[in-house]
Residue, then its C-alpha position, 0 to 999 in steps of 0.5 A: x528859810x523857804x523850806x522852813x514850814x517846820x521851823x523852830x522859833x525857840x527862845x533861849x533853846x527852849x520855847x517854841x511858839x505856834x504862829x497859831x498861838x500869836x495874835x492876828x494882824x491885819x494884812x497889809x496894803x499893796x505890796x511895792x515890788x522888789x528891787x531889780x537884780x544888781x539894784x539892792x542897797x549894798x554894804x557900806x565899805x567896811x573897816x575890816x575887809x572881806x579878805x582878811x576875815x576869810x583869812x581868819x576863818x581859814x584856821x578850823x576846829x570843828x565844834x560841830x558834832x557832824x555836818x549840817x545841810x544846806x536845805x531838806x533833802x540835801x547832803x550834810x556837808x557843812x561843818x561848825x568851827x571855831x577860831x579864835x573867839x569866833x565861831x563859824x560857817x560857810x554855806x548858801x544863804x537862803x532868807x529870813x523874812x519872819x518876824x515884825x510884818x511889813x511890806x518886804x515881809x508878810x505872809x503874802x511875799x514870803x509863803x513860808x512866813x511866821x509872825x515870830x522870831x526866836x528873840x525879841x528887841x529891847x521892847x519886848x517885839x519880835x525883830x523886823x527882818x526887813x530892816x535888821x540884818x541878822x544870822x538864823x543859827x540851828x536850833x540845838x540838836x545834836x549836831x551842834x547847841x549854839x548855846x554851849x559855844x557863847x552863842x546867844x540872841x544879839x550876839x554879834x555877827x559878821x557875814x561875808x559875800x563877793x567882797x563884801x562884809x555886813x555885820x549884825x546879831x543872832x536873830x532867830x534859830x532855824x531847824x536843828x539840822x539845816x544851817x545857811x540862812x539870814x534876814x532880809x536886810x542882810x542879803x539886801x545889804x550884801x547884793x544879794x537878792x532878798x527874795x524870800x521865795x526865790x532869792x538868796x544864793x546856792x553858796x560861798x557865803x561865810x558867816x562869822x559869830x563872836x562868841x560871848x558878846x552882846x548887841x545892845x540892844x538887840x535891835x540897832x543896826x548902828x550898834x552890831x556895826x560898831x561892836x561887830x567891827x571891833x570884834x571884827x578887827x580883834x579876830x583879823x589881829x588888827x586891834 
């Protein structure tokens, strides 16, 4: 999130690292520029639509205790709900670049870059933004604990855009009262420009968590694809 110079990367809630405290990494070699506008690698035409997954999201309980904002110094105005099995928002989407340090993600392109993300992968390393779309959920506080919902890292996740639907996991926890925000991968894989400085989009994004489910491992795209569509198809009534 670009205003998130005070960002939690907290580990199953509790555990907060300091990039202060990780390793130094060597910087990395020139920076290839991004994309053009309206050139990024779009999501694939996926089983359920993006119709249908709005029309899933339409039935609301609030679980969230108040409203999140979208960015600091923004209005609170966005309720967490569940329906379903799933739990969900609707909000902007700024990007997630922290995490593995690459040439789309590093302290050079991204002014608010950390070298960590709240979970890790299956080899113990913090997850790679550029490659794995991923969903940043508030840290708990007392607008809403992600934990009391059956949110965890790697639960599967299914993020709607313009039509267009990408699925991937809980990756990493943002401030506790600022909500909107994925990686890298997922804004690319949507069209939406990633950026971590200045891209990302000022609203209509939906973002859907399957309570109680688990991408295994954690860092497989392949494997929040296939796992978030069924549980995508199940929430839609479609099987």
């Amino acid at each position: 999130m670009r205003i998130r110079n005070t960002a939690l990367t907290v580990a199953a809630g509790s555990v907060m690292l300091g990039t202060a405290a990780l390793p130094a990494a060597a910087q990395p070699g020139p920076v290839p520029p991004p994309p053009a506008p309206g050139h990024y690698r779009t999501a694939p035409a996926a089983g359920v639509d993006a119709a249908a997954l709005l029309a899933g999201v339409e039935h609301c309980t609030r679980i969230s205790k108040g409203d999140y904002a979208t960015d600091r110094g923004r209005p609170a105005t966005i309720p967490v709900c569940e329906h379903d099995g799933a739990v969900f928002w609707q909000a902007d989407m700024d990007i997630d670049c922290d995490g593995r340090r690459s040439t789309r993600c590093n302290s050079r392109t991204d002014p608010s870059f950390q070298q960590a993300t709240a979970f890790t992968g299956s080899d113990g390393k913090y997850l790679d933004a550029a490659e794995l779309p991923f969903v940043v959920v508030p840290a708990p506080g007392p607008v809403w604990n992600y934990l009391s919902s059956g949110i965890r890292g790697g639960s599967a996740a299914a993020i709607v855009h313009d039509g267009k639907v990408v699925y991937g996991v809980v990756g990493d926890t943002g401030p506790s009262g600022i909500i909107g925000e994925a990686s890298y991968a997922a804004a690319e894989a949507l069209g939406i420009d990633p950026d971590p400085a200045k891209g990302g989009v000022p609203s209509g994004v939906t973002y859907i968590v399957f309570k109680d489910s688990k991408v295994s491992p954690i860092e497989s795209r392949a494997a929040a694809e296939k796992l978030g569509e069924e549980l995508a198809r199940r929430f839609t009534g479609g099987g």
